[in-house]
N, C-alpha and C positions, 0 to 999 in steps of 0.2 A: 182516674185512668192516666198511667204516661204512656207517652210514645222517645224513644233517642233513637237520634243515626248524627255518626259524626262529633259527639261532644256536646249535640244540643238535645235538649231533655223539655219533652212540650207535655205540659200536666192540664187533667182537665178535670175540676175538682169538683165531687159531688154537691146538687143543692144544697142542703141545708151547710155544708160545709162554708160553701162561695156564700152563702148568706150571712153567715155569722162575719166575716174574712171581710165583705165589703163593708159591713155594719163599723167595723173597727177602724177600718181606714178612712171611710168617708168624715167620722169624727174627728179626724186629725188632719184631715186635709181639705176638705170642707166639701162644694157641690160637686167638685170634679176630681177625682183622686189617682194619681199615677205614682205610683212606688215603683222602685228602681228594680227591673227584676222579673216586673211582671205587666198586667197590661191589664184594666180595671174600667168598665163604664158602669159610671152608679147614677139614679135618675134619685131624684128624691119627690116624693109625694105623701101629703096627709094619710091617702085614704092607702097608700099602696106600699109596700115593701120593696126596697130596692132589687134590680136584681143582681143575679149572680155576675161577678167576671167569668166570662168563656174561658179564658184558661191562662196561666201560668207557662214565660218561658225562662227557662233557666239553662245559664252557657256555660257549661263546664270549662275550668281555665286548661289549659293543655298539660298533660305531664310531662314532667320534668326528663331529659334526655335519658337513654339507659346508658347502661356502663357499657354494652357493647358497641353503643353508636359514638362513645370517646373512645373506644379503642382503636375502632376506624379511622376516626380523623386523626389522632395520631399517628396513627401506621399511614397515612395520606401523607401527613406533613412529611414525617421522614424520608418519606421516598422521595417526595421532591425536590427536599434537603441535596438526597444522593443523588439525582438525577442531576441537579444544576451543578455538582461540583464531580459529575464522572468526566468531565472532557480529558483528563489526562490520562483516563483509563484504556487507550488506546494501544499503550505501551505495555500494557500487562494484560492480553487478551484471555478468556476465558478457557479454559485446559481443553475443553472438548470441541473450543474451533481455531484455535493457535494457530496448527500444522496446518489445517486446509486455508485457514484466511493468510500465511506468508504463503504457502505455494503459487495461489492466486495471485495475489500482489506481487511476486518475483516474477510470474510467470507476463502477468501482463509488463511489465517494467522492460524485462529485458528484451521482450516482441518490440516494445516503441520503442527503445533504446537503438536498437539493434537497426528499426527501419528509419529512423528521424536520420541517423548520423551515418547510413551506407557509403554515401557517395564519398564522404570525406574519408572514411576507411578505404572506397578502392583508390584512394588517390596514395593514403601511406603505402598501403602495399606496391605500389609502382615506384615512388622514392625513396622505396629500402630494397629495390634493386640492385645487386653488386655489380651488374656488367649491361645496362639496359640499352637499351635499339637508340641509336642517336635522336631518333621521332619519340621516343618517350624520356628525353631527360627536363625537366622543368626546375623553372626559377625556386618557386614555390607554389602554395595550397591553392590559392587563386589561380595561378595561371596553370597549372595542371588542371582545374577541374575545365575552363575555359576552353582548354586544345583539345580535351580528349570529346565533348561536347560539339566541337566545334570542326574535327576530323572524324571523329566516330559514331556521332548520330548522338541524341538528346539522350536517351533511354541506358547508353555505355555504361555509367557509372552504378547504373544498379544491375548490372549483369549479376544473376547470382543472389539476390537478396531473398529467394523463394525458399533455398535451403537455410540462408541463414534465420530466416524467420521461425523454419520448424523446427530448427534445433536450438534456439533462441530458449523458446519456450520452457519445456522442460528441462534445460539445461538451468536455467535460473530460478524454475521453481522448485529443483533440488537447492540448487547453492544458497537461495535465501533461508529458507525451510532448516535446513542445515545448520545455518551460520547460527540463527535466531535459538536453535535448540540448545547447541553445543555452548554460545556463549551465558545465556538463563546459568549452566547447569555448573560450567567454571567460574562464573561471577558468583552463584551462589554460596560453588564449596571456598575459593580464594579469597572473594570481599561478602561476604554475608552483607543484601539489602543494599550495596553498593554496587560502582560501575569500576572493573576491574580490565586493565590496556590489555593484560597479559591474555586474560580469557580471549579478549575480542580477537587481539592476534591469533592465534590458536583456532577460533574459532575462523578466523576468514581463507587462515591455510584448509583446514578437514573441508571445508564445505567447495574450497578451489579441485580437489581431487576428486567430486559427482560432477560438479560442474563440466571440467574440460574433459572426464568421460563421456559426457553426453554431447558434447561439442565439438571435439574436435576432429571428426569425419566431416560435420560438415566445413568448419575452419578448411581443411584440406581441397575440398571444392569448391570453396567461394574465391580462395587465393589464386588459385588455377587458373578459373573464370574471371578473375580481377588482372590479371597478367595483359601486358601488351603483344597484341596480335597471336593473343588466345584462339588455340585452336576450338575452343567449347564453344557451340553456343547454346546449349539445353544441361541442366541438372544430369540428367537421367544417361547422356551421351557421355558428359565428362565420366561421373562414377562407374558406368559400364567399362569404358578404357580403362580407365587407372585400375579397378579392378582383375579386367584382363592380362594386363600389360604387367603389372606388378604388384600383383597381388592383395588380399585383405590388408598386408600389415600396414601398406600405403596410410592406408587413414588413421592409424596412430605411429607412424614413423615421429612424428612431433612430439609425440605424448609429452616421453619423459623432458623433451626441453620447453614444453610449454609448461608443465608443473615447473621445474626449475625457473622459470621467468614467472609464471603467476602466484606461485606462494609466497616469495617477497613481494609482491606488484600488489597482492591483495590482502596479505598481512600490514604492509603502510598503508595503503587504502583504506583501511577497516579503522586501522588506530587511529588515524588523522580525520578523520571522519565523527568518532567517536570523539575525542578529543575536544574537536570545531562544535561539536553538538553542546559539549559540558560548559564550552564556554558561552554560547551563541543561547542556547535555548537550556539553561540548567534545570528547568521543572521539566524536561524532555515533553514538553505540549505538542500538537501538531502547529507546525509554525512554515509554510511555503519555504519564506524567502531563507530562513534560518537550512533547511533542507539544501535546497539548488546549493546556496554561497559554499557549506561544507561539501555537498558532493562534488561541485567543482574544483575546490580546491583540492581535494581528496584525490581525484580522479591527475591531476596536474601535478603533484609531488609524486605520486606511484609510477608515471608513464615517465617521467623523465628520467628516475632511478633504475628504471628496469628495461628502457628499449634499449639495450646494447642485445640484450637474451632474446626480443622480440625480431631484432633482423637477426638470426640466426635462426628462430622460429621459420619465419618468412623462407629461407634460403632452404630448409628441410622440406616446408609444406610443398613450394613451388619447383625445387630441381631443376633451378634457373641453367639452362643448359650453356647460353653464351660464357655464364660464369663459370662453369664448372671446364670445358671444354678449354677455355682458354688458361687451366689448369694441369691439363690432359688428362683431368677426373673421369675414367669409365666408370659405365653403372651409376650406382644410387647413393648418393649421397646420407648417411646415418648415422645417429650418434652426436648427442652434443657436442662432446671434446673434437670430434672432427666438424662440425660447421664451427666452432669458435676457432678451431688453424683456419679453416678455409677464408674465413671471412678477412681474417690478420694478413692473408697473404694476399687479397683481391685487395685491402686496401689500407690495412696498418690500423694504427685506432681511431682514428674520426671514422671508419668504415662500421662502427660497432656503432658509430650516433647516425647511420642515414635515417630520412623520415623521421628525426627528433621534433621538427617542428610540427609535422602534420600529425604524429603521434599526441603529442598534447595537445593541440587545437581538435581533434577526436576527442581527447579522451574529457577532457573539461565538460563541455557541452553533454558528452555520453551520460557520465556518470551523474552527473547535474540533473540527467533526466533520469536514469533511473530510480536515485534515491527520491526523489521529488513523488513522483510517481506509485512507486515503492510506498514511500509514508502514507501517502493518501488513499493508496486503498486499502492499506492495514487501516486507517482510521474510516475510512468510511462502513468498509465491512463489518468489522468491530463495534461502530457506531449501528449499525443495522440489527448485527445482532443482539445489543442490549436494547434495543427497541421493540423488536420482537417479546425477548425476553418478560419486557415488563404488562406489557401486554395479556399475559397471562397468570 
């Protein structure tokens, strides 16, 4: 009789069978006989025949692995292979979460952006002033933030930071989402598998034109409410007025000279940026300090080049009245080519550079955080998602 489970096979062999079986081993082994294999007590006596061994066990050796279980470990290695060398995979996100993982990432980027660096924005908007209240003219960024703190209550300088927050948002999760699509699609047809200046430009202008439409109603009431001895003190107060008083077109009275000042502003931003990247981080990895160093530099060549457009911006959005008045400008100020006379005649051309200082000392830090920010949740999301991914 056998019995197996497992590989192990226990035989238990008929008398006379075990009789002949011990007969044969005891002669070669002598009074006590154990063969390898098996397990054997033999008595030896004149009058009496040995008995039988109770039973035989025998260990099957294991079988040899199947071909499906090296196909496995294979398919195991490799992934691991690709797993330990996806970290730069961040930059070429998967098609069907691209669009939602830059929205995301744009969208938080420009909300921190936007709230880290407030106070030093309501300080430029007060020194690109053309004709300001003798109580609000300052030395510089320090001492403006200082006085206005210091006469106007701790909380002054974020007047207004509620609307810029909500339009922050979706304002930049078009313009990254944008930027990212349109530059893919001209790098691919221009430099095939390359990083091409011209796409990125291009792409920094198309995506500056959702951006500063989703933006700049609220740019128009954050400026207002940034003003010295601002009649607003609530969101909802200012845009009610301005609404009333002069109508819808108020909140894109800037438009067209805020595109005119941001599609060069963010066409050199985009290139210099890029550029800082090729040099700084050439396997384009996620790398912090390589992010911040180019978005600060990036963000500090586009604002120097382009705030002459920006207080002319300023002078549209706010309808600085001291300035206008002591022009004998009625009405409303619009149209670029009239705030660039107006501004020439309030103050010649260093009046095209006010708030150059506080403009780049903004924009440095701004942009430093957005793109930082920016990378990091495209790499984290994207890192999430292939995680996911392999999971299944």
């Amino acid at each position: 009789m056998e019995f197996e489970n497992d590989g192990v096979r226990i035989k238990v062999p008929d008398r006379a069978e075990a009789i002949t079986n011990v007969n044969g081993k005891a002669n070669n082994l002598g009074s006590n006989g154990i063969v390898a294999g098996s397990v054997a007590i033999v008595r030896k006596s004149p009058a009496i025949a040995s008995p039988p061994p109770f039973f035989d066990i025998l260990v099957n050796s294991p079988s040899p692995p199947s071909r499906f279980l090296n196909i496995m470990d294979n398919f195991s290695d490799e992934k691991n292979n690709n797993s330990s060398n996806s970290e730069p995979e961040y930059e070429n996100l998967p098609e069907t979460a691209s669009t939602s993982t830059h929205m995301i990432a744009g969208a938080v980027a420009g909300v921190l952006e936007h709230c880290v660096m407030y106070p030093i924005d309501c300080v430029k908007t007060r020194m690109q002033s053309l004709q300001p209240d003798p109580a609000a003219r300052y030395r510089n960024v320090m001492d403006a933030l200082k006085r206005i703190v210091r006469t106007e209550g701790f909380w002054r300088p974020m007047r207004g930071l509620n609307v810029t927050a909500t339009g922050a948002g979706p304002a930049h999760a078009l313009y990254f989402a944008c930027y990212e699509k349109i530059k893919k699609t001209l790098s691919d047809t221009i430099h095939p598998g390359g990083n091409s200046h011209i796409a990125n430009g291009a792409a920094g202008c198309v995506a500056t034109l959702f951006h500063d439409a989703a933006m700049n109603p609220a740019e128009v009431v954050k400026q207002r409410m940034q003003m010295y001895n601002s009649p607003y003190k609530r969101v909802l107060d200012c845009m009610r007025t301005v609404w009333e008083k002069e109508g819808a077109g108020a909140f894109y009275r800037s438009y067209t000279t805020q595109l005119t000042m941001n599609i060069p502003f963010q066409a050199v931003h985009f290139m210099t940026y890029e550029f800082l990247q090729e040099k700084l981080n050439p396997h384009r990895q996620y790398n912090p300090s390589s992010h911040v160093l180019s978005g600060a530099m990036a963000g500090a060549v586009s604002a120097a080049v382009t705030t002459p457009l920006d207080v002319c911006k300023t002078l549209l959005n706010t309808q600085e009245s001291l300035a206008l008045n002591s022009l004998n400008i009625s009405g409303h100020l619009s149209g670029m080519a009239n705030a660039f006379r107006t501004v020439y005649r309030l103050g010649g051309i260093p009046a095209y550079f006010k708030g150059v200082q506080a403009r780049v000392i903004y924009q440095m830090p701004s942009t430093a955080i957005a793109w930082s920010v920016y990378e990091f949740f495209k790499y984290f999301i994207s890192k999430h998602h292939r995680e996911r991914r392999s999971t299944y």
